[in-house]
N, C-alpha and C positions, 0 to 999 in steps of 0.2 A: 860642375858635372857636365860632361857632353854631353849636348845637343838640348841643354837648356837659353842657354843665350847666345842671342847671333843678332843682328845685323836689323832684321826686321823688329826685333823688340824693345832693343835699345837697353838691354841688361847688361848691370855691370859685370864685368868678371871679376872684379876685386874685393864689390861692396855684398850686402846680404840684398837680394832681391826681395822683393814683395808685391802684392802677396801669393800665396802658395795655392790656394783652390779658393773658390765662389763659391755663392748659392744665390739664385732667384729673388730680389728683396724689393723689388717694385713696390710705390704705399698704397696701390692699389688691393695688395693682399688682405683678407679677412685672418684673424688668427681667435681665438678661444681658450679662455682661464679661467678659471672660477665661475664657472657656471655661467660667462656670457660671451659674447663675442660681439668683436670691435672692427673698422680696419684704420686706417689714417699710421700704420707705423712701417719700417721699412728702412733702408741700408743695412748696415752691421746689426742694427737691434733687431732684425727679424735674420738673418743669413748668418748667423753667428748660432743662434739658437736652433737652428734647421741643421745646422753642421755637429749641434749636439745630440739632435735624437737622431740624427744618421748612425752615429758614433753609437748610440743607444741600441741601437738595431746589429751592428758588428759585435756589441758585447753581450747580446741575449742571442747571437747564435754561437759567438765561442761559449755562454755558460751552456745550450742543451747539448751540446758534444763535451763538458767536462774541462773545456782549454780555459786558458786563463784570459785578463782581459785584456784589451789591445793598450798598448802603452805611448810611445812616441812612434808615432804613424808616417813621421814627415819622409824620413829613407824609400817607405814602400811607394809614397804619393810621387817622391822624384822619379821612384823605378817604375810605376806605372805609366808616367809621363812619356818616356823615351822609351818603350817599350816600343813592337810594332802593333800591337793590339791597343794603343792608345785610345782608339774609338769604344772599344767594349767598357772602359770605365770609366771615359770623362764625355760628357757635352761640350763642345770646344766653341768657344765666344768667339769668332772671327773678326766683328763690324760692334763701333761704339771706341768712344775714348772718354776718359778721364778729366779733360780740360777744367783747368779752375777757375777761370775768366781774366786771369792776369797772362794769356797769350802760351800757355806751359801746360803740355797734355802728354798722355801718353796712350797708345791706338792698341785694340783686341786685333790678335791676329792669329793664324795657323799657327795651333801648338800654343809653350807659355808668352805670355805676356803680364805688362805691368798693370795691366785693368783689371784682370778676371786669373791671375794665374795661368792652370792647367785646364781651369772652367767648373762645373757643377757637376757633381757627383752621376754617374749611369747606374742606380738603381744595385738589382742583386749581385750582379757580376763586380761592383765594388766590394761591396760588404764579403762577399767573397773573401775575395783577394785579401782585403785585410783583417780578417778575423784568422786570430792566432791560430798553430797547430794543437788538434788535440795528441799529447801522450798517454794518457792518464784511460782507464777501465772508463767507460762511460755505458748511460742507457738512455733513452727518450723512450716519449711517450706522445702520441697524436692519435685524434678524434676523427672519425668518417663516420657519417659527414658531420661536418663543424658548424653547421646551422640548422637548429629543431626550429619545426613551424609543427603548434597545435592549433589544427582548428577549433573552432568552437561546433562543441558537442563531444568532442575529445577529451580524455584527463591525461595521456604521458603521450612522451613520444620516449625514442634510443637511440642510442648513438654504441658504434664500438670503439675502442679503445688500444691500441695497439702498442705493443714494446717492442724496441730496436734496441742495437746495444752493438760498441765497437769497444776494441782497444783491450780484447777478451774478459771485457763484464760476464759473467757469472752467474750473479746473485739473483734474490728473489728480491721482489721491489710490493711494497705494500701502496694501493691507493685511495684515496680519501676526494670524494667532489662536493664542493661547497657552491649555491648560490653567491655572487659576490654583492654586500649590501643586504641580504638577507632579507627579502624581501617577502611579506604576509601572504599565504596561502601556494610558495613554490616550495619544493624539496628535489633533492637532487640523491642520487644515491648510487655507489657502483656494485656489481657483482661478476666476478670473484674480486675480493680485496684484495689477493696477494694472487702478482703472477708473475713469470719468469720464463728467460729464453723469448720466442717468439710468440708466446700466449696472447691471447686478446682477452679480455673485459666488459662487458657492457654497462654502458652508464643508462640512468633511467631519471625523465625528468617530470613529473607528476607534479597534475595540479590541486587545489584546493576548492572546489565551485568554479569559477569563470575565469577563476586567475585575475590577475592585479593588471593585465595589459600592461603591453610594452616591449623592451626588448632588453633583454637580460645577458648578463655573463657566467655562464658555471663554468670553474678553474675546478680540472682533474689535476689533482699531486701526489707524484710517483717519490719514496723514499729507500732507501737500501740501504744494508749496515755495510760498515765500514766508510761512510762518511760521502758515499759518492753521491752526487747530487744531479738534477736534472731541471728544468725551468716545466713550471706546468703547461698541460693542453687546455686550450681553452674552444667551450661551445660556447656560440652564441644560441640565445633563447629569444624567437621573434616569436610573441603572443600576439593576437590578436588586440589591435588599439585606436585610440584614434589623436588625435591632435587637434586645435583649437585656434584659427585667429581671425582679425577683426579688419574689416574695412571700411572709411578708414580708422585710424589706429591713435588718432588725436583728435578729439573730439572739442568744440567751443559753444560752451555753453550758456545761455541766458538769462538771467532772473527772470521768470516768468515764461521762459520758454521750454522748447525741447531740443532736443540732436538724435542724430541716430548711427546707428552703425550696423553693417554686417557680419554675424555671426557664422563663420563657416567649418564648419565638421570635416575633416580630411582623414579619410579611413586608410590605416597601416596595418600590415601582415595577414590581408585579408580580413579586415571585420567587415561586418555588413549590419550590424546590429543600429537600436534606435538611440541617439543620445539625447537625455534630457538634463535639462538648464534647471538649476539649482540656486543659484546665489552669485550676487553680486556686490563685492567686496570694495571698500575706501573711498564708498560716495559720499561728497561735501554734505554737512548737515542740509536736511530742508531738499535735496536732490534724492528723486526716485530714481528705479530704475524697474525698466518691466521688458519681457523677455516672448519673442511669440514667432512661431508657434515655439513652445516649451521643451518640445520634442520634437527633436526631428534626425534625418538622412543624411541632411545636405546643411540645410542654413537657416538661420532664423534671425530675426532682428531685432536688436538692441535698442531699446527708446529712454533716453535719460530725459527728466523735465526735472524745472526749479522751481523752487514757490520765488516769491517777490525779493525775498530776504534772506535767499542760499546765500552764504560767504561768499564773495569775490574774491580772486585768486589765480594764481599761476598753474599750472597744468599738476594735475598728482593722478598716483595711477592707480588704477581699477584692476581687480580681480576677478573674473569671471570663471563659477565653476559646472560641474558637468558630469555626470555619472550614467552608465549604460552596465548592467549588472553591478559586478564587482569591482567594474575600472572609473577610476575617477581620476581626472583630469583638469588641473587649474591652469589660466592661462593669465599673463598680465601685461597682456600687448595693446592694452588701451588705457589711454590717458585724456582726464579731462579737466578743461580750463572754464573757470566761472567770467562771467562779465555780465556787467551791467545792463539789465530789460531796453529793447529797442520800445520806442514810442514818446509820444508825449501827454502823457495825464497825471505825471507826475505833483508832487506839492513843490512848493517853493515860488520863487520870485527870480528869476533867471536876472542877470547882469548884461546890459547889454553893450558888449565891447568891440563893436563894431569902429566906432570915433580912433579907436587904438591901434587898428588892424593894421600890421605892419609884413607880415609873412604868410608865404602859401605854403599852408600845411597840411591841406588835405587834395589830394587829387583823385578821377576817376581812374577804374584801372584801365589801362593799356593807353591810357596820354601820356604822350611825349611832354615831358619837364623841362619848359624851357626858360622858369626861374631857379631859384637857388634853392627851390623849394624849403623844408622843413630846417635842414639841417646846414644849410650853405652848400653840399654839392647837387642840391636837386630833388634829394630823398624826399619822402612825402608818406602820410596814413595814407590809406586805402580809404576813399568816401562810400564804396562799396561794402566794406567793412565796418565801417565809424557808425554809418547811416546820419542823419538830419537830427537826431536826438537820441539821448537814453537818457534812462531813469535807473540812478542809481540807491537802492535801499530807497525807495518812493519818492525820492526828489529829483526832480525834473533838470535837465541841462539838453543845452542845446547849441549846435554848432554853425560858423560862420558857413558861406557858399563851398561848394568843393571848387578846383580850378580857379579862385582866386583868391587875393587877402584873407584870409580868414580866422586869424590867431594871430598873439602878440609877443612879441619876442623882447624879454627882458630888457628896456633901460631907464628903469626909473620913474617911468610916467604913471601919472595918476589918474584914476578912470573913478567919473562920479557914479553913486553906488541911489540905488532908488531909497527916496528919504523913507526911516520907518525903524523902529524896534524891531532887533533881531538877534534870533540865539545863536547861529552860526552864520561864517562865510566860505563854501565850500569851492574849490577850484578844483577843476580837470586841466592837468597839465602835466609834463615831462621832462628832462633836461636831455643836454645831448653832448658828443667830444666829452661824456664821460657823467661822472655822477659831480653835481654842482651841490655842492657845501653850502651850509649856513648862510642863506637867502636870507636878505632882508621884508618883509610882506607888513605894512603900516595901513591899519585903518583911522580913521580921523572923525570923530563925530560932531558934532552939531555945537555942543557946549565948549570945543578948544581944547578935548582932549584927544588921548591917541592910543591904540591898544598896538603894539608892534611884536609881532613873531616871526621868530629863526627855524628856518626852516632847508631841509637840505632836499633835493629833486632829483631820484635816479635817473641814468642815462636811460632813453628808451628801449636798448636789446639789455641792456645787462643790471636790473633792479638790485637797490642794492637794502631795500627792506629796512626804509630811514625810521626815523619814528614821526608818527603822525602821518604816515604816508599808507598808503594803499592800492589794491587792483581796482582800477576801475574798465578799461578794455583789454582783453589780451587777446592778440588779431596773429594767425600766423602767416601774416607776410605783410610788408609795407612795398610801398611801390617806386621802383627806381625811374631816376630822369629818364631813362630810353623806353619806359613805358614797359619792361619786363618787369615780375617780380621777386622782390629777395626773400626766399621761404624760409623765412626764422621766425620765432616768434617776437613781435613786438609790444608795446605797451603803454596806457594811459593811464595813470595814475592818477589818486586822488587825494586830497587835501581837505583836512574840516577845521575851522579857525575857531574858537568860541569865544563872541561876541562878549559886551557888556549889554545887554537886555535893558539895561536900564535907560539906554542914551538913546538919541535918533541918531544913524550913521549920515557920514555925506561921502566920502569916499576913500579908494583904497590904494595907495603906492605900490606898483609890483619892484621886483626886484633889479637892481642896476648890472644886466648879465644878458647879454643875446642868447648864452647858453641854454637858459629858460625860456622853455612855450607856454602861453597860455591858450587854452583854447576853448574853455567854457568857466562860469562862472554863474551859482544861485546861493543867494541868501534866502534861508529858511526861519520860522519860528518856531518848530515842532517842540513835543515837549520829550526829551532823548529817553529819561532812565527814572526806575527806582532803584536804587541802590537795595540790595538785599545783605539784611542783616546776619551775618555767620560765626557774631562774637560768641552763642552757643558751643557749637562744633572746632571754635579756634583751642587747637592745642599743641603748639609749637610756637617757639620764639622765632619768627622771622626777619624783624626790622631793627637797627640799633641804627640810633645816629654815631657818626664817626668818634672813635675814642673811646666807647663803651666797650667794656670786656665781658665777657662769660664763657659758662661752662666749655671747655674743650670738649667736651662732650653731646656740648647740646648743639644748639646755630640749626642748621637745617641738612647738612652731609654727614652728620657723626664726626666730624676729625680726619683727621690723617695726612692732611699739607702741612710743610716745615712753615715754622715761625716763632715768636720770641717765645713763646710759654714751652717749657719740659718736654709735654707730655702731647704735643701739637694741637692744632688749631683746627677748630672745624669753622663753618662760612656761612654769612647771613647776609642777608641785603642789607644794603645801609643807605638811611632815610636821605640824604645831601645827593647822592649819588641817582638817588630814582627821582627827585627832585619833588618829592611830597611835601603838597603845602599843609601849614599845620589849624589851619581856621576854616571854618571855624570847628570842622572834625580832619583828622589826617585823610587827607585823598588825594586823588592824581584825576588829570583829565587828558584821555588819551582818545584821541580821534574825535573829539567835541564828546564825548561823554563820560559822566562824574561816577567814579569809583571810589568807594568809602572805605578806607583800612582799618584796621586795631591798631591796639594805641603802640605807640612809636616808644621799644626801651631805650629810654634817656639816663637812667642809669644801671652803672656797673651789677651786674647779677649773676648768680651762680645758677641755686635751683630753684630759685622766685623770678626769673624772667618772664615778663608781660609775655601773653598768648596771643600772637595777633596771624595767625594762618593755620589753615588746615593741613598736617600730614593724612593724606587717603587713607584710610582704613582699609581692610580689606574685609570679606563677608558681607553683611547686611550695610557695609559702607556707612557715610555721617549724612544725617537727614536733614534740613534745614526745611520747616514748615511754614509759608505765607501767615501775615495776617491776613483776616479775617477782610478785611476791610481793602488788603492788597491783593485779594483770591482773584484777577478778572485775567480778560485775554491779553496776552501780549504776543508783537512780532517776533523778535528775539531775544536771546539771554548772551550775556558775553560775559567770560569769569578772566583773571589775571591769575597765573601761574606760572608754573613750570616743573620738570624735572631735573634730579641732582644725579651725580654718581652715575650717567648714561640717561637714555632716552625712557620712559615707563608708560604703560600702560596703564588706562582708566576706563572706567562706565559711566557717562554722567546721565542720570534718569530725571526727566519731569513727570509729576505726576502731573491731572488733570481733576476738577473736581467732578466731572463724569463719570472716574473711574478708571479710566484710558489714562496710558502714560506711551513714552516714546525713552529711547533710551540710545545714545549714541555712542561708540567706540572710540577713543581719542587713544592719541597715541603726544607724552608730553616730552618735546625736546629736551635733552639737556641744555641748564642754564649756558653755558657757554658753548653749544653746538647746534646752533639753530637747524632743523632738520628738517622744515618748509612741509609739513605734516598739513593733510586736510583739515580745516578749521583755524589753522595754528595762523599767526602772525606775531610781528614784534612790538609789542605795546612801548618797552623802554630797552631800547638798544645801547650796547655801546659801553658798556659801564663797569666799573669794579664792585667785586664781592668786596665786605667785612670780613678780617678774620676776629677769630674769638679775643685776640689779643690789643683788639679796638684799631688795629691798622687796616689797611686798604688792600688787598691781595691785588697783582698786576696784571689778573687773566683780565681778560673781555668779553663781556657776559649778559645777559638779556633777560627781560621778565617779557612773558607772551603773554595773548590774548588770544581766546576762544571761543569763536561767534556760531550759536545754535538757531537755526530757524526752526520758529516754534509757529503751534498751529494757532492762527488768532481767531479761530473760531470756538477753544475750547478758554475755559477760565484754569490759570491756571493754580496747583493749591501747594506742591512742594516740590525741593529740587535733591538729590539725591547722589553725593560722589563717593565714588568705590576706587579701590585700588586693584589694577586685576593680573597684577604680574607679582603678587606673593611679597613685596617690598615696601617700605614705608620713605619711599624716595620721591612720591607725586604732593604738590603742595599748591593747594589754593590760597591765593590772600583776597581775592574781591568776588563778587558777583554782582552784576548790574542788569535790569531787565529793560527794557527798550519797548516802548508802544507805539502803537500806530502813528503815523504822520498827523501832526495836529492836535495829537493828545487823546485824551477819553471822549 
């Protein structure tokens, strides 16, 4: 085509050019789907999409004139190109090129070119031009004015409503206005329904008491016989509202401490009213949360505290709510991370691994790094962050100097351990260049023998939720060698080995890998758990050892994956695979504490499979009541489960013998979709389901653990689990309770 290529843009005349028009696609752009918005996307996959609801816009003005919709556009885009009105429809890219880095570009210049085409679309005067002709009878219908504002003390506002009409339309046209969303206490309604030629309408939009706040769409739609169609008028509805969010908006939380944040009230479409704070939603067991002033204008402040024994944990997010008449407003732009109480009055017997100290892993902030610090380029914890010590779930650790040696970096070396009986040996340490696999970790005691555990160590930013692994700091930012720092969240994890009690230890092997840090180290003798007994309330077959068959029917998902049996296979955990020892009762020890299962079906059963798990009930839920003798206070409870068939919802209640009971919201991942829920962690990662057909199913899949901070100042007398989403797919196999440091 003349006057597409020439000279300055280096088009072929022979070959197809490319390409034809642009759009704006920097990744600085924000864009919104689904209810949130992101930015970080950009070239084609955002400029691509903007050239479709361009196109979107050209075919919603040929549908209110009756034309058809625009089809291949590319004729009109070359005839706009060389037009002389070229500026009215394109934004013309003149400066930038295309270069690939292998020395081969091609430069934006007046008019087309090989970078940007003809350029980015101008707006109306395009969609103009390319929105078909109408032939066809047509009518529209539009709204004056197009935005209702009720204030408060008002119940309606109006709007008119007007018909046009080309192409010698006629007819009578009937109209109908609907709230879109249908939202509680608005109504929307027109008078006259039916109008024609130049008539106008009034629409009327009426509230219900104070209205639901907010801003609304009523879609007026106009109908006529004979098939001719029109796009609706749409009013917006701004009610008076307010909006909600928090600074800041990630909060780092302390066993034993507090955090705080500001609650700020932002008033939309004219409210002025008072809002009050209501509730606060998906705080870690054992974390409050209090809200002051409760009411208010402008702002109020958020105070979250922990007891000693909140869960440690990676960040999950809170929901805070908020009601001022009849507008209620949830907001969930704050998240908060648990870590371990600053100080040292902890119990325990601290390691002292100073003799080993091979790497500087902790720095103050804004020092320049001018070892290889943490990680071999420099990186470094923050000692502003780390502090001198923490106490994790009451056991004491404590860290080397900041700014120099102070943590060991995997190879091999053995570090003497203070002589003495001891029930576990707990390590604060990390990996790094990635999550470090099956660590060798050898303790050695006194008599010549040796207890040796495998153990795997997330990378510091990216956990990878190993088993026997846990949060012990989650600090958001570590400190780079230039002395800036990298605002991510990073993390200390923690490890609990369990001892043989029986022996005097002498010392312990770390692992042969620089990958691994260690950076603290205490042996404790506390007394961890009673095991609570739930073979009462067990009524599900949960466990087979490998090769055992049963019911298609039964297992713990009902059925429904392909496998050798007819009529399919439904999925249970299987004993080899969770790696339950079977002496001298079935149980697991997961994070240094003993969980006691139901008995293991070893063999083949239909509808006599051993009962060794709770499916959740739903109502008055399954009770499980202390002895008499087991009635006292304890710090926390920690149960193993999970959910099947998607993620479910629970209630787990402790009662109290005072009277008083506390009652927690759990939300339980599915078995193989870990969904880092508050409370929730990975008891045994990694693993295959049974199917009913005694084979191994090839997902990968998890049993979790559930740690509640309970009050130790009451005794406690029963525990109490519900199912609270209407389904029999929540499934407890253990319950263990956990006492103070040192026992009774």
């Amino acid at each position: 085509m003349p006057g597409v290529v020439n000279s300055s843009n280096d088009g072929s005349s022979t070959l197809r050019n490319i390409p034809d028009v642009s759009a704006e696609a920097d990744c600085d752009n924000w864009w919104c789907a689904n209810g949130s918005c992101q930015g970080g996307i950009g070239g084609t996959s955002l400029s691509t999409p903007r050239w479709a609801g361009f196109m979107a816009l050209v075919n919603e003005q040929a549908a209110n004139s009756n034309a058809p919709s625009a089809t291949f556009v590319n004729p009109q885009l070359y005839s706009l190109g060389t037009s002389s009105n070229y500026d009215n429809y394109f934004h013309d890219i003149t400066s930038g090129s295309n270069a690939n880095g292998y020395g081969q570009q091609y430069d934006a210049v007046t008019g087309y070119d090989l970078v940007t085409g003809w350029g980015s679309p101008n707006g109306q005067a395009m969609i103009t031009s390319l929105t078909p002709a109408a032939t066809a009878p047509y009518f529209a219908i539009s709204a004056s004015p197009s935005t209702l504002s009720i204030p408060a003390g008002s119940s309606s506002a109006s709007s008119t409503v007007q018909l046009s009409s080309g192409n010698g339309f006629s007819g009578s046209v009937n109209l109908t206005a609907n709230v879109l969303g249908s939202p509680s206490g608005i109504t929307a309604s027109v008078s006259p329904t039916t109008i024609s030629g130049s008539d106008t309408a009034t629409l009327t939009v009426t509230l219900s008491g104070s209205g639901p706040g907010g801003t609304f769409t009523v879609a007026i739609t106009g109908d006529s016989a004979g098939g001719v169609e029109t796009q609706p008028a749409y009013v917006t509805l701004a009610l008076p509202t307010f909006s909600l969010s928090a600074s800041p908006s990630a909060l780092y939380l302390n066993q034993s401490g507090t955090a705080t944040s500001t609650l700020t009230v932002t008033p939309q479409n004219g409210f002025d009213g008072r809002v009050r704070f209501s509730s606060v939603e998906g705080l870690p067991s054992g974390a409050a949360a209090t809200i002051r002033p409760a009411d208010t204008t402008s702002s109020s402040t958020l105070t979250l505290t922990a007891r000693s024994t909140t869960p440690t944990g990676p960040s999950v997010p809170l929901t805070f709510n908020a009601t001022s008449g009849d507008i209620q407003q949830s907001a969930a732009s704050v998240s908060v991370a648990v870590s371990a109480a600053i100080g040292n009055w902890g119990s325990g017997w601290p390691v002292n691994l100073s003799s080993a100290y091979n790497t500087y892993a902790i720095y103050t902030d804004g020092s320049t790094i001018t070892t290889s610090g943490l990680d071999g380029l420099g990186d470094a914890y923050s000692a502003n962050l780390l502090t001198p010590h923490r106490i994790l779930n009451d056991v004491q650790f404590s860290f080397g100097p900041a700014n120099k040696l102070d943590a060991v970096s995997g190879s091999g070396q053995t570090i003497a351990l203070p002589r003495g009986h001891y029930a576990t040996l707990q390590l604060l340490a990390t990996g790094y260049n990635g999550d470090q696999s099956a660590q060798s970790i050898t303790v050695a005691y006194d008599d010549g023998t040796t207890s040796t555990f495998t153990q795997s160590f997330s990378d510091w930013f990216a956990p990878q939720y190993n088993n026997n692994e846990s949060f012990a700091v989650v600090m958001p930012y570590r400190d780079l060698a230039n002395g800036e720092k990298d605002n991510r969240p990073f993390n200390l994890y923690a490890y609990v080995f369990t001892l043989d009690s029986r022996k005097a230890v002498r010392s312990v092997t770390l692992p042969n890998d620089p990958n691994v840090v260690v950076l603290a180290a205490t042996l404790t003798r506390q007394n961890f758990e009673l095991p609570v007994t739930l073979g009462r309330v067990f009524n599900t077959g949960a466990i087979f050892n490998n090769g055992i068959t049963f019911s298609a029917t039964g297992g713990m998902d009902g059925g429904g994956d392909g496998c050798t049996l007819p009529d399919g296979c439904s999925d249970a955990y299987s004993a080899q695979q969770l790696g339950i020892a079977s002496a001298p009762i079935p149980h697991l020890i997961v994070k240094g504490g003993l969980y006691a299962l139901g008995p293991v079906n070893t063999a083949d059963c239909t509808t006599n499979c051993l009962a060794d798990a709770v499916s959740l009930p739903t109502g008055r839920g399954a009770t499980v009541q202390l002895p008499r003798e087991s009635q006292r206070p304890y710090t926390t409870m920690t149960l193993l489960g999970t959910g099947v068939q998607g993620s479910h919802t629970a209630a787990v209640t402790v009662s109290y013998t005072n009277g008083t009971s506390e009652t927690f919201s759990q939300t339980l991942s599915d078995w193989c979709s870990f969904g880092q829920n508050a409370n929730e962690s990975i008891a045994v990662g990694g693993i295959n389901r049974i199917n009913s057909d005694g084979t191994l199913n090839g997902a990968t899949c998890n049993l979790y653990s559930y740690t509640y901070a309970l009050d130790p100042h009451r005794a406690l007398r029963s525990i109490t689990l519900t199912n609270t989403d209407q389904t029999s797919f929540s499934f407890v196999l253990s319950a263990t309770l956990q006492a103070a440091a040192g026992g009774w």
